[in-house]
C-alpha positions as CSV (number, residue, x, y, z in Angstrom):
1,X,65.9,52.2,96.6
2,X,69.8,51.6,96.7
3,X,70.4,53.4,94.0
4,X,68.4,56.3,95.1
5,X,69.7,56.6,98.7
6,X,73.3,56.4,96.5
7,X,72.4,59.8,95.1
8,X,71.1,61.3,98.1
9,X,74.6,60.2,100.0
10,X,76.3,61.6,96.8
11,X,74.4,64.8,96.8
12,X,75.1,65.3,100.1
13,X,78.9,64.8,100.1
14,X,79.4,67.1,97.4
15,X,76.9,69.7,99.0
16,X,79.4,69.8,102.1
17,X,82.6,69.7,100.1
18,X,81.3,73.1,98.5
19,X,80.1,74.5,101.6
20,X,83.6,74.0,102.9
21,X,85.1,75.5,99.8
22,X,82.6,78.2,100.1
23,X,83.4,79.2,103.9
24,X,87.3,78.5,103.4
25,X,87.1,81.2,100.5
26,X,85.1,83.9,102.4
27,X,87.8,83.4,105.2
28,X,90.4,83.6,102.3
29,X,88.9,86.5,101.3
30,X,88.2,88.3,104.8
31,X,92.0,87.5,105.8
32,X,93.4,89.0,102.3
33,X,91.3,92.2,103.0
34,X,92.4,92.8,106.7
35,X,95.6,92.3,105.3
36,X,95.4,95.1,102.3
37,X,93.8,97.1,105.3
38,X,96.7,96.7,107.7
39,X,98.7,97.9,104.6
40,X,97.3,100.6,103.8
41,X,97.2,101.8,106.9
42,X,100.9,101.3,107.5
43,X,101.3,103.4,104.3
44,X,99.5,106.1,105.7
45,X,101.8,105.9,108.6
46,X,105.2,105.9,106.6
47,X,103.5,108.8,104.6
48,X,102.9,110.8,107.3
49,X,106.1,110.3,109.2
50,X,108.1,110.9,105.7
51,X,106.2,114.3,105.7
52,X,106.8,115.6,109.4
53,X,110.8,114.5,108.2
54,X,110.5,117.1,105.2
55,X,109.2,119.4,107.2
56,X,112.2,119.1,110.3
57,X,114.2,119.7,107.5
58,X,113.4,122.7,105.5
59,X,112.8,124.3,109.1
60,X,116.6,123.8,110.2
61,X,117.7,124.1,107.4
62,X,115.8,128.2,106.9
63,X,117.3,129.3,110.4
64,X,119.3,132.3,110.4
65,X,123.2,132.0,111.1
66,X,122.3,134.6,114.4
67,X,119.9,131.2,116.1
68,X,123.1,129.5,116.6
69,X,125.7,130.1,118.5
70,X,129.1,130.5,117.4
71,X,131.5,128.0,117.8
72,X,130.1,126.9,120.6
73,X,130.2,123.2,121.8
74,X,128.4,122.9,125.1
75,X,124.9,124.6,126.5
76,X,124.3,126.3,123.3
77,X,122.1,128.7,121.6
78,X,120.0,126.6,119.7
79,X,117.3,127.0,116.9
80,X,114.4,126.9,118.5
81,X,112.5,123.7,118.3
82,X,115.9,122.2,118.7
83,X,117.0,120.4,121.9
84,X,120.5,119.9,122.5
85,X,122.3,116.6,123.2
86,X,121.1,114.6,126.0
87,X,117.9,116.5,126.6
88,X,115.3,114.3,124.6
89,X,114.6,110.9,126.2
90,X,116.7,108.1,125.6
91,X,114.9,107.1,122.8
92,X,111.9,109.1,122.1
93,X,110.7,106.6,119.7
94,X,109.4,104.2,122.6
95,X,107.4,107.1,124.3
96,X,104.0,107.7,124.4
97,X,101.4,109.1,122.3
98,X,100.5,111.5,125.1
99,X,104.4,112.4,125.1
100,X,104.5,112.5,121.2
101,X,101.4,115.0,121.5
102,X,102.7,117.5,124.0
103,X,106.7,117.3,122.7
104,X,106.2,116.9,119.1
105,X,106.0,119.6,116.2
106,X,103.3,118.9,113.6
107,X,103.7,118.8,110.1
108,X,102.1,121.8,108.2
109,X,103.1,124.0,111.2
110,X,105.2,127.0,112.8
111,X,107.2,124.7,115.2
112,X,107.4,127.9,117.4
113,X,104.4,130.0,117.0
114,X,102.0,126.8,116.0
115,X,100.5,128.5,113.3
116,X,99.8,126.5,110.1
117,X,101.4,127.8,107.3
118,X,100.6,124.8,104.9
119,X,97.3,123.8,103.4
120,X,95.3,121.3,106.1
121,X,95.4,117.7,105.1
122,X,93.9,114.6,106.9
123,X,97.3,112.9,108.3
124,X,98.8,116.6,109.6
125,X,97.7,115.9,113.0
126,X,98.9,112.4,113.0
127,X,102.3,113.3,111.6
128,X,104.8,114.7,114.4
129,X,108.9,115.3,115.2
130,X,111.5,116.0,116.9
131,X,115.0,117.7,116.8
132,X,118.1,117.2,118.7
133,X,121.6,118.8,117.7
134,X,124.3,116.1,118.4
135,X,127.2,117.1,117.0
136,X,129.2,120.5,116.2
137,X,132.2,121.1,114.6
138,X,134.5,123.9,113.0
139,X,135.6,123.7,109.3
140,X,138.4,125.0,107.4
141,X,136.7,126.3,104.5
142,X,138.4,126.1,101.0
143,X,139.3,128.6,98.1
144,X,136.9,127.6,95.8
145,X,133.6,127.1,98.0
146,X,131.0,129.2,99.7
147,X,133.0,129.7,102.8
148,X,131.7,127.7,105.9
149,X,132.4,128.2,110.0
150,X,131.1,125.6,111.0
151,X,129.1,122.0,110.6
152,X,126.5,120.9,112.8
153,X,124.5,117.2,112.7
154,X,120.9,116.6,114.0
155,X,119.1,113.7,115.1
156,X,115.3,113.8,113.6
157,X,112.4,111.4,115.2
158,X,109.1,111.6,112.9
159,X,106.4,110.0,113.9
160,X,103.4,109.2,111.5
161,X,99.9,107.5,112.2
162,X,97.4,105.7,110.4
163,X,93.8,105.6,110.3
164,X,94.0,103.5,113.8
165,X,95.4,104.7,116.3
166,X,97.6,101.5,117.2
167,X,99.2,101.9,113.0
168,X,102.6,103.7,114.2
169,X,105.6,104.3,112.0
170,X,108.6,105.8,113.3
171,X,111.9,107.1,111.4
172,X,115.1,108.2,112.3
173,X,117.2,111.0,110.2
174,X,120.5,112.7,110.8
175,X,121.2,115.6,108.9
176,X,123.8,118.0,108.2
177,X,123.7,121.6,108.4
178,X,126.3,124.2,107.5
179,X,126.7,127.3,110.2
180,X,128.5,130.5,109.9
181,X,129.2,131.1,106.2
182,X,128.1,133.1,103.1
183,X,125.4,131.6,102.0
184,X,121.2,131.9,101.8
185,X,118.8,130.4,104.1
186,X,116.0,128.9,103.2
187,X,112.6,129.3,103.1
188,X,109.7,127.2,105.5
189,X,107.7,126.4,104.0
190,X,110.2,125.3,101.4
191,X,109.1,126.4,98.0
192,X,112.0,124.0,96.8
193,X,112.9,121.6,98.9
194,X,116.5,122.0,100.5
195,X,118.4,120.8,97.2
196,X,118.9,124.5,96.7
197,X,120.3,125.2,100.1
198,X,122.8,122.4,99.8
199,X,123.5,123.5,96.2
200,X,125.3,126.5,97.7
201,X,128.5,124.6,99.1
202,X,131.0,122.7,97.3
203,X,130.3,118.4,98.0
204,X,133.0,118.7,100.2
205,X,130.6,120.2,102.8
206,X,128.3,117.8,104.0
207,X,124.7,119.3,104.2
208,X,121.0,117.4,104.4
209,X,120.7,114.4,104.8
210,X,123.5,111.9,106.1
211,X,121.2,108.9,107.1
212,X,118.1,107.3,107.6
213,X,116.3,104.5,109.5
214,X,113.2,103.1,109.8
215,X,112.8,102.2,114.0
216,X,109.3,101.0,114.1
């Protein structure tokens, strides 16, 4: 009888030492899959806000020399879709999605007119900017480059979402652009990039972009 009620105690240890092996590895395995979730859906963020950024860009970057003002410093004509200095929000980063929706430009779109004028894709209307000039400044332009008036430097907020609502990335770019000079604009939707638009001035000339941060 001993012997027997030995086995049965035996059994039974070992029966709960694998049911506790068995429930710690399901909540192993539950944890690692929220985690590749949460991942994956801050991909889909960066993705998305990486996209609107590309898009900020090839749109300032095809504006006509006659959307900006010459030489002017203070209350400027502006590109449109471009606020000037001090007019955005401290940092637009922090503001609502509400804000984001009824400020921002969406990827994929006419900034101005709203039309889309790239193929639909599931993160467009999760993927939004915004455009501040901060800086503007005459040049000298040399002998031997395409001759440039002027320089100008903009501050780009992109915003991209995942699949939840709550998955946010934000991003932070300052460009360059060149003003007032012989040279081609180019195109939105860019066929190219802005490589080629840069590729027009000598490296002296600073042109896309300077820097970039990620801020959420």
């Amino acid at each position: 009888m001993k012997n027997r009620g030995m086995i049965l105690v035996t059994g039974l240890v070992l029966l709960t030492a694998v049911s506790l092996l068995a429930v710690t590895a399901a909540r192993g395995t539950g944890l690692a899959y929220r985690q590749a979730s949460n991942l994956e859906d801050e991909f889909q963020a960066l993705a998305g806000a990486r996209r609107a950024e590309a898009d900020a860009r090839t749109w300032l970057m095809s504006r006509p020399d006659i959307e900006r003002e010459t030489d002017c410093i203070q209350n400027c004509l502006l590109p449109p879709a471009v606020h000037s200095a001090g007019t955005l929000p401290y940092n637009p980063a922090y503001e609502s999605a509400a804000w984001w929706d009824l400020h921002g430009h969406r990827a994929g779109t006419n900034p101005v007119s709203g039309v889309t004028v790239e193929q639909e894709s599931a993160d467009n209307n999760a993927s939004l900017w915004v455009m501040e000039e901060i800086h503007f400044e005459t040049m000298q332009a040399g002998a031997s480059e395409t001759a440039v008036g002027a320089v100008a430097y903009y501050r780009v907020i992109s915003r991209g979402t995942g699949k939840r609502s709550r998955s946010v990335v934000l991003t932070e770019t300052l460009l360059a652009r060149p003003w007032q000079g012989d040279y081609t604009a180019g195109s939105f939707p860019a066929t190219a990039g802005t490589a080629d638009f840069c590729a027009q001035f000598s490296l002296e000339t600073p042109c896309g972009s300077v820097a970039w941060r990620r801020l959420r």
